[in-house]
N, C-alpha and C positions, 0 to 999 in steps of 0.2 A: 478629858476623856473618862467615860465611866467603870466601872469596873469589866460590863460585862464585854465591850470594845476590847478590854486590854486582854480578857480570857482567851480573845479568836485567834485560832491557831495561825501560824503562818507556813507557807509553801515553804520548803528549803529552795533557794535557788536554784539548784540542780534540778529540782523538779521542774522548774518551771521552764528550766532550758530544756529540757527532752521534749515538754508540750509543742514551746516554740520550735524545737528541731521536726517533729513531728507534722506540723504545718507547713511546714519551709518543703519537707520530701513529696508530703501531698501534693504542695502547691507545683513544683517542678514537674512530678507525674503528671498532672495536669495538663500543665503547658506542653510536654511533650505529646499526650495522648492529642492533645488537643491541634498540634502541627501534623502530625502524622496522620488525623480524619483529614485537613486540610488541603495535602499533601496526596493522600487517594483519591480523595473529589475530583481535586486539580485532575490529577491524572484520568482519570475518567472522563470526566467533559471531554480533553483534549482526545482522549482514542475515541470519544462518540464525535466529536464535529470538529474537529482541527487537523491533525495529523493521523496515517495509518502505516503503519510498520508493519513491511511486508518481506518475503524469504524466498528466493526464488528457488523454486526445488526441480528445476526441467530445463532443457534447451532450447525450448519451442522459442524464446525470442534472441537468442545467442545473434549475432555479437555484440548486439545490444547491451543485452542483459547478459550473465553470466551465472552459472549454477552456484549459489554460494555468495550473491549478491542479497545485500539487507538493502531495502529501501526504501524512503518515508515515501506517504500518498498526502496531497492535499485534497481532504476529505469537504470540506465548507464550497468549494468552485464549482462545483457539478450540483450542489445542493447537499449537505451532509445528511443520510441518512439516518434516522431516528431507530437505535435499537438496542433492545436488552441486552448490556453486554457479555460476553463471550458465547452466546446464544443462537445470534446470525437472525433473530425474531426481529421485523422490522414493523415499528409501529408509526413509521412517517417519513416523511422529508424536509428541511428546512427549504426557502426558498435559494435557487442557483443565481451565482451572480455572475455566470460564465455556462456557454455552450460548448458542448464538443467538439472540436476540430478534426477537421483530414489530419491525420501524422499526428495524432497525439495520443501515448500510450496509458491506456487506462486500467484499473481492478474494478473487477466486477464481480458480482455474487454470480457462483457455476448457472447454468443453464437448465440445471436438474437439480441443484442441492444448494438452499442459499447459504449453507455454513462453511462450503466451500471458493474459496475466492481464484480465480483467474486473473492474470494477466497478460493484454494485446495491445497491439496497436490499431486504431480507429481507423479505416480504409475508405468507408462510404457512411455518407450519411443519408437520411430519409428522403426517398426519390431519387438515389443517386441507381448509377448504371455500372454493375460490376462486372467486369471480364477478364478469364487470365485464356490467354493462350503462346503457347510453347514456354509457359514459365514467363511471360512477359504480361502485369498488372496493370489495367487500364482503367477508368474511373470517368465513366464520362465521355469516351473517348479520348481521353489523355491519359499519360504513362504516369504512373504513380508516382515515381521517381523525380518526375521533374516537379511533382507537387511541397516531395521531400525537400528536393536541392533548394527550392522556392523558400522552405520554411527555416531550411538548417544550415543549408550550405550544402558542399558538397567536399570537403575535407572529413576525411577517415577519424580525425582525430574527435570531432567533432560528431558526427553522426556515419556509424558505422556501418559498412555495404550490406546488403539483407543478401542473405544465403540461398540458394536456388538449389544447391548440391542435393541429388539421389538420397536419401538415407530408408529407414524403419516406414517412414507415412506414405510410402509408394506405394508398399505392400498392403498395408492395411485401409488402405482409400483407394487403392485403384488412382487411375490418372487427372484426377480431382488436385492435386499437387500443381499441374504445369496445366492442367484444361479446364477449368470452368468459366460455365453460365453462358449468355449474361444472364443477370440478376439484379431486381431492382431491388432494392434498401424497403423493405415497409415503414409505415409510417409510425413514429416514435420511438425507433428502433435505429443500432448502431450494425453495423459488416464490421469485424476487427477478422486480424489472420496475424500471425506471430512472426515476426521478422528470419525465422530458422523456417521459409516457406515449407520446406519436406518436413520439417519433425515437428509440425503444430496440428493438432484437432482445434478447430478454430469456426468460421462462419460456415467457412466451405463444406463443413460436415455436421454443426452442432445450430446450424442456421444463425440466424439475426439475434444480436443482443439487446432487449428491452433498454428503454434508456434509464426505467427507475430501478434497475439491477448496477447501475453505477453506483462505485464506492469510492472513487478518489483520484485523482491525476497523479499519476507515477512524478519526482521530484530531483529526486536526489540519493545517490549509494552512498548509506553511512557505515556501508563495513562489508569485508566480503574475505572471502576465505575459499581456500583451493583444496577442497577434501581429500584430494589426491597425493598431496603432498604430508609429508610427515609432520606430525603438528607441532613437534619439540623444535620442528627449524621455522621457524617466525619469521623468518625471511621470506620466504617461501608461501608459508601455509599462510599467511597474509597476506592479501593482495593491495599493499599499502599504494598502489598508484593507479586505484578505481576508487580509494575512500574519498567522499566530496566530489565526486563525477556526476555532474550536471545531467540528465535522462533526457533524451533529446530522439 
């Protein structure tokens, strides 16, 4: 070894350990920053074409549904719509691997505002023959009802009786509630009307639903809460025996 080899300074160890601690923090930053873009990606694809999380703020489809019902949408079956999210901008559709059914309750982008989302039930499809008279739903010439019992059964527990009861939409639609049409379905377009017949603004007044205004097949209640109830008693203000209720 020559002289000037022996001259060069050396690192204290210490130093060298703060470099490498200093690496080690980077590198963990990293890896964190690095699962957490991972981790909102994930989540984004799946709100843009897998799943939609939805809130029910209305009684229009009661007893179905309930005020205070959260519930996932399969977005990808109707065809997932392509859009910027949190925006409601839609720039496409994937292709559907499933059609809409009679009796299947669906979200849709409003009829007037696509940043607004709706939920109904699918009543007729394109070509189909609508008619309600004295509150009795006909489809073709057949009761709606028996299209339901056909699909679901006919057990409460299972698929819940649709409401005919007077309420608020008498007043404000006139006899539109218990007397319309007929009315054919146009073409590419859905008839949906809210299982709470009196308290839903629905086809009967906001017409036919486009079918590329679809956003997801109702699923599943993954949570629901009873606002009426005091929220310190959890007993109560959670409606722990609609969590995982099957939408039927």
């Amino acid at each position: 070894m020559n002289k000037q080899q022996s001259e060069q300074p050396v690192a204290p160890a210490d130093a060298v350990g703060d470099r490498n601690a200093r690496k080690r923090r980077k590198s963990i930053v990293r890896e964190y920053v690095e699962v957490i873009l991972v981790i909102v990606f994930v989540a984004v694809v799946i709100r843009m074409f897998i799943i939609h999380a939805y809130r029910i703020p209305s009684g229009s489809m009661e007893d179905t549904l309930l005020v205070g019902d959260y519930l996932l949408g399969n977005r990808f079956v109707y065809g997932a719509p392509i859009e910027i999210p949190f925006t409601g901008i839609v720039l496409g559709r994937l292709p559907a691997i499933d059609e809409p059914k009679r009796g299947d309750i669906v979200i849709f982008a409003s009829w007037a505002d696509t940043s607004e989302d709706f939920i109904k039930r699918v009543i007729g499809l394109p070509g189909d023959t609508i008619l309600v008279r004295n509150s009795v739903l006909t489809v073709n010439g057949k009761p709606f009802r028996e299209t339901l019992d056909e699909r679901f059964g006919d057990d409460p527990r299972v698929f819940p009786r649709i409401k005919n009861e007077p309420t608020r939409f008498t007043q404000l639609f006139g006899n539109r509630a218990g007397n319309f049409g007929p009315h054919i379905v146009a073409d590419d377009h859905l008839f949906v009307m809210g299982d709470n017949r009196y308290n839903s603004a629905d086809s009967r007044v906001n017409g036919d639903v486009p079918k590329n205004r679809l956003k997801a097949r109702a699923m599943v209640v993954y949570f629901s809460i009873d606002t009426t109830k005091p929220v310190w008693n959890l007993a109560e203000f959670i409606r722990w025996n609609r969590i995982g209720r099957l939408i039927r």
